[in-house]
N, C-alpha and C positions, 0 to 999 in steps of 0.2 A: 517147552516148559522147564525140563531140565535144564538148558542152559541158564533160563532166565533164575534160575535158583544158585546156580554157581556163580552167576555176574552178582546176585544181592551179597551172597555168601563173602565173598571177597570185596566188596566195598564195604560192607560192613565192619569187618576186621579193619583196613583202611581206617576207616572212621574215627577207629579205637584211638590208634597214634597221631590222630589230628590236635593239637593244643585248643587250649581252652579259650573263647571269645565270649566280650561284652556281651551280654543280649539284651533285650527293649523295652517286652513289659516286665518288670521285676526281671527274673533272670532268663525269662522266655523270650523265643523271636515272634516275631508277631505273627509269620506264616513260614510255611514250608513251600519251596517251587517258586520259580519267578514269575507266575500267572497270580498265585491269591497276594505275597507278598508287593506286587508293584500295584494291587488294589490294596493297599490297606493292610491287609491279614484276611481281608472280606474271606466266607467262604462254608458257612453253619448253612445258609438255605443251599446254595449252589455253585458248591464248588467247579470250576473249571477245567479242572485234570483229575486224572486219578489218584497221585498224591496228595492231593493237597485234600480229596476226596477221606482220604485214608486218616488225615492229620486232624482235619476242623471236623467231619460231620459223617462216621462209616453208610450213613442210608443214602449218602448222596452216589453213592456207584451203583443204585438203579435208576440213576435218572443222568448220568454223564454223555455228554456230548457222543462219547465212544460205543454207548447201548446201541443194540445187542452186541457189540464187538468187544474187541478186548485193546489194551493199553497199555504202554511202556513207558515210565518215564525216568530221566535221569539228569539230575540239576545240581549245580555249584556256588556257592556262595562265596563271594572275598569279601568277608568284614572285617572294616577298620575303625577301629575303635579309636579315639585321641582323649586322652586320660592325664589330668595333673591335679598336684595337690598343693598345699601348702597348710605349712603351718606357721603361725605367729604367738612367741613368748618372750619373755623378759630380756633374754641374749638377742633377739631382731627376729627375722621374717626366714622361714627354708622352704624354697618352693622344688619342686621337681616335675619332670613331665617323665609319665611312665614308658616304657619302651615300644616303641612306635613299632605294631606287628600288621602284618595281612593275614586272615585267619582264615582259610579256608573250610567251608564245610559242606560236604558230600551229602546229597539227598539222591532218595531213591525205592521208584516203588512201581506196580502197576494191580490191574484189575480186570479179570474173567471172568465169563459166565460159569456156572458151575452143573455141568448135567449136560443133559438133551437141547439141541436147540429150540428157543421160546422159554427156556428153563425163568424162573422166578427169584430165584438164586444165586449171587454173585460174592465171591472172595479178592479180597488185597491182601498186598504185604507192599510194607514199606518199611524204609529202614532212614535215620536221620539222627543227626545232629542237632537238638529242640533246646538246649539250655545252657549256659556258660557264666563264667561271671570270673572274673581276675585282674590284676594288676600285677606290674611288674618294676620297682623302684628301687631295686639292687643296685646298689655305687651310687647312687645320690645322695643328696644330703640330707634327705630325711630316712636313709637308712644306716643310723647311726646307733651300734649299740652299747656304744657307753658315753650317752649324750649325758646321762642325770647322773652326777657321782655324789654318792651320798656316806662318801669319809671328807666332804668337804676337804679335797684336793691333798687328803695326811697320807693317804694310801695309795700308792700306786696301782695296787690289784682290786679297788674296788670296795665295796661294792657299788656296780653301776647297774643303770637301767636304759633300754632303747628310748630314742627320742619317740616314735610309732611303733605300733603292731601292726601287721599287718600290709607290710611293705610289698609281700610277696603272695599272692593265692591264686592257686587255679583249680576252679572246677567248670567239668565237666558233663552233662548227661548227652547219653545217645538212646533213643529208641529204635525197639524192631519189633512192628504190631503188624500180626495177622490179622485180619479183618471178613466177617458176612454179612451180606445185606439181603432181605428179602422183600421183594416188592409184595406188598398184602394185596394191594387194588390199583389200577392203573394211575393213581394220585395218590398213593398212600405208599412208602416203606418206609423199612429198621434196619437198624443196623447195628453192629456190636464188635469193635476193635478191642486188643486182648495185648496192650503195652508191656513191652518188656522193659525196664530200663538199665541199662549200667552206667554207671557213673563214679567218677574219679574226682578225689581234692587233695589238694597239694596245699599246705600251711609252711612252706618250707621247710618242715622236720620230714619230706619223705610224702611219698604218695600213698593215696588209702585207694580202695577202690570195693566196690559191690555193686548188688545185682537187687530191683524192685519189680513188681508186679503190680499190674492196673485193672480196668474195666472203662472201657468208653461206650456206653449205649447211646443211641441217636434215632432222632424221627425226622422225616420230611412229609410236608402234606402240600397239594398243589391243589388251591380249590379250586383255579382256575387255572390255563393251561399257560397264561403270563405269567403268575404268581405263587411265589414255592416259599414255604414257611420251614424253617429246620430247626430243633432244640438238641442240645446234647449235653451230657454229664460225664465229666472226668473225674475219677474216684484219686485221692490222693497216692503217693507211693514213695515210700522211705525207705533211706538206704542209711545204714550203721559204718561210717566212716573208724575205722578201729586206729587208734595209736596217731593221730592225727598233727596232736600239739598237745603240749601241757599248757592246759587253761590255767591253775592254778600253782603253777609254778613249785607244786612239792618233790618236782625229781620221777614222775609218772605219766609218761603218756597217756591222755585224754580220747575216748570216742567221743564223735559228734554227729548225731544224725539231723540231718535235711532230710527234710521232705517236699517235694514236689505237690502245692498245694492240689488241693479239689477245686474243680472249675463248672461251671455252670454258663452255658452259651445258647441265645437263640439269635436266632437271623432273618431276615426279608429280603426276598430280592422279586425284582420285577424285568423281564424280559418284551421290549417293545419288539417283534419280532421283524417289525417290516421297518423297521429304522435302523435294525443292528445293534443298538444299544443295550445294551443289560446293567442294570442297576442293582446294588445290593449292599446291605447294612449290617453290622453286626453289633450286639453289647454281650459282654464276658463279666463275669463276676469271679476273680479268683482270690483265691482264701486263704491270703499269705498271714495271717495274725493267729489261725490255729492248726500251722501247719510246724510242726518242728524241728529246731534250730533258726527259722526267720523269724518266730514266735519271741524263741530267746534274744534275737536283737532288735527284737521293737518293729518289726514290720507291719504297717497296716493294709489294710484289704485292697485290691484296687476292679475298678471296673473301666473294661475300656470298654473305648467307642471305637467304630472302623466301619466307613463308607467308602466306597471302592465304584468305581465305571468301567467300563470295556466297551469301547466301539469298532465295529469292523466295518473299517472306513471302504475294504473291497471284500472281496471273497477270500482273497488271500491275507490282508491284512489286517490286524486288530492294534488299536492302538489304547491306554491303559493308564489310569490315574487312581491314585485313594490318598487318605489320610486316616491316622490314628494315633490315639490319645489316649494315656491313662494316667493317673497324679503316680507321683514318683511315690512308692510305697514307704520308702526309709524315714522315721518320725522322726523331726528333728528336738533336741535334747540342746537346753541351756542349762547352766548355773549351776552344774555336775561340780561335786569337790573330786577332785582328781590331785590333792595332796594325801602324802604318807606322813605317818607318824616318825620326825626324825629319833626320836631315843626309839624306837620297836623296829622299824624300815619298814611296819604295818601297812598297805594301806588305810587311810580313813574312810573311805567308802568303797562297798563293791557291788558289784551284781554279780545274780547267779547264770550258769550259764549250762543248760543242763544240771543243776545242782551241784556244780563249782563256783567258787567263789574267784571273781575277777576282780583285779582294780579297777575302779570307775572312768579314769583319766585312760588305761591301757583298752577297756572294754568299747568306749569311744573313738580311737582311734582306730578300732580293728574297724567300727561301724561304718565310721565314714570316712575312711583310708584306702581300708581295705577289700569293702564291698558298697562300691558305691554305684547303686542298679536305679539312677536319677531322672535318666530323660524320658519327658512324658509326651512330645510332641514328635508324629513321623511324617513326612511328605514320599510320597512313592508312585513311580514313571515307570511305563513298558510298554513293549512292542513285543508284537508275535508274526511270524512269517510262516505261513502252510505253502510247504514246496509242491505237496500233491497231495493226496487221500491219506493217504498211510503217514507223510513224516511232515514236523513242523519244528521251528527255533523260536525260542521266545526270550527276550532278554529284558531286567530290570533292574530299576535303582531306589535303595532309598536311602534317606537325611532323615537322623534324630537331631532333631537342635538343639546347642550345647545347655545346660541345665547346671547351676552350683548348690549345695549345700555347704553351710556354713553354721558351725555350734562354736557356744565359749561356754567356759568354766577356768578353773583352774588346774597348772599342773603338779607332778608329783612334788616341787617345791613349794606349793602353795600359793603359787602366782599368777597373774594371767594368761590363759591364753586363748585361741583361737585355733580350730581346724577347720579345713576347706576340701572339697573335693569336685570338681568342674569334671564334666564328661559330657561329649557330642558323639556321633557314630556315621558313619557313612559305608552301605553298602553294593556291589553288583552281584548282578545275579542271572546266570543262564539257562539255559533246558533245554535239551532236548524231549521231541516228541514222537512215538510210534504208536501207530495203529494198526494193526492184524485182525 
């Protein structure tokens, strides 16, 4: 056990320095481990490993594949994001494609009994990589910061304004959640993971970073010995981003707090036993419009869907399909006046942002520039190989299909324009598996 605490220990520090990656629904991946991820995210009634046990639904480690024994697991993700924008004004068309990254991210967890054997009682820990969201359009041509000159070309020192905001952001969260589950009755337990999160945002003035705290309670009930029912509640958890960016531009660096909405998940899954098959569904409702900072830029709620299979086509071998969908939460926004006042360099309209005041035209480009979390459609493939009792590989993939938003209003010269943001994703994903 001690080792297995030094192995979390330093993956997790690891974790830390991993850069920040696109994620699926809103700024979430849809699962953790290449088992629930190549079904979908599936994984509230019946999770398949102990991470992912630890991730979607903590009651589900009295009922894992691994009872009464215990479980290891340790999983990789390369996500690759493909991100471009464009914008169209008065002077023509700038398009760019953000910088093409592989974004690795480290997953890692397992689950014991706790006590005597036959004991009732079971703990996890897992540690991961759960949220991301950035671009990167440094040297293109929409990262120009004195595209709007508003001395009407008498000044050479300006004053000028960026053609976008937004050009640059990364954040990140990693979780590290203890977890208990008690089985009440041979079809009945709870469970209760205890999230920590830390997380980092970079606005190009400088990285911020802090530390939130969670509560995920979870039920599974099996009323029958095919069919497993899970609900679980994720408590929101905000973290105060300090010195971030000046939103209002008075010479002061600005906090901005994100919050990691509250989530609410139930699932069904049915297990045909003498076929191999396992079937299972999930709907999510998370609660990006009263979570804040997504609050502040118009985020509406989303709920997804995720159906997910797994057939073990031999003893050794399973093979692994899902899909999942949630509408792209970013509300799209026309007919914004995003001109200044030329005698003031005012802008004419603003929004607040945390109770700053933003230019409308600048407050828009961050939205859909610089955090554009769009695609609602995933398709996801896998395969699992049990070399013996104790160890297994499991490998998957998945395609978000590429998705655009597109707003018009006007810009800071009062003219037309147009912003755009396209984003597709494409993932792999491996694991290892041990059993003790």
């Amino acid at each position: 056990m001690k080792i297995l605490f030094k192995v979390m220990g330093m993956l997790f520090l690891t974790m830390m320095l991993v850069p920040a990656a696109l994620a699926t629904n809103g700024t979430n991946l849809i699962g953790i481990g290449p088992i629930a991820r190549s079904m979908g995210g599936v994984g509230i009634a019946q999770p398949l490993d102990a991470i992912s046990a630890v991730f979607a639904n903590p009651a589900a480690m009295c009922f894992g594949e691994y009872c009464p024994g215990s479980e290891f697991n340790f999983s990789g993700t390369l996500f690759m994001p493909k991100i471009d924008a464009k914008v169209t004004n008065s002077q023509g068309t700038f398009s760019a494609d953000a910088e093409d990254n592989i974004y690795p991210i480290p997953a890692i967890g397992f689950s014991v009994p706790m006590g005597p054997d036959g004991s009732k009682w079971r703990f996890g820990l897992a540690a991961y990589g759960v949220s991301g969201l950035g671009v990167d359009y440094r040297g293109t041509r929409l990262d120009n910061s004195q595209f709007y000159d508003f001395s009407g070309g008498t000044n050479p020192l300006g004053p000028y304004a960026p053609m976008v905001t937004g050009a640059y952001t990364q954040l990140q969260i990693m979780k590290f959640a203890p977890s208990f589950a008690y089985q009440i009755t041979p079809n009945l337990s709870v469970g209760l993971a205890l999230p920590i999160d830390y997380g980092v945002l970079d606005l190009r003035d400088g990285g911020s970073s802090g530390f939130a705290l969670g509560v995920e309670p979870g039920i599974i009930f099996k009323p029958i010995d095919n069919l497993s029912l899970g609900l679980v509640y994720i408590s929101p958890q905000k973290i105060d981003y300090e010195n971030v960016t000046d939103f209002d531009q008075d010479g002061t660096y600005d906090t901005l707090a994100l919050e990691s909405p509250q989530q609410v998940g139930l699932g069904i899954s049915y297990d045909f036993f003498e076929t191999g098959l396992v079937l299972e569904a999930d709907v999510k409702w998370i609660n990006w419009s009263d979570a804040d900072g997504y609050q502040d830029f118009d985020w509406d709620d989303q709920t997804v869907f995720a159906i997910g299979a797994q057939y073990k086509a031999t003893d050794k071998l399973s093979l692994r399909i899902g899909y999942n969908y949630a509408s792209n939460p970013l509300n799209e926004h026309n007919g914004w006046d995003g001109s200044f006042n030329p005698l003031t360099g005012a802008p004419n309209s603003v929004n607040l942002v945390q109770g700053k005041p933003v230019a409308s035209y600048y407050y828009e480009t961050f939205r859909i520039i610089g955090f554009p979390a769009i695609v609602e459609q995933h398709l996801t493939l896998g395969i699992g190989y049990k070399f013996n009792d104790a160890f297994s590989l499991d490998l998957g993939f998945m395609y978000a299909f590429e998705n655009t938003i597109t707003e018009t209003g006007t810009d800071p010269f009062g003219q037309p324009v147009t912003i755009e943001s396209t984003l597709s994703e494409t993932s792999l994903d491996f694991g290892l598996t041990w059993r003790f």
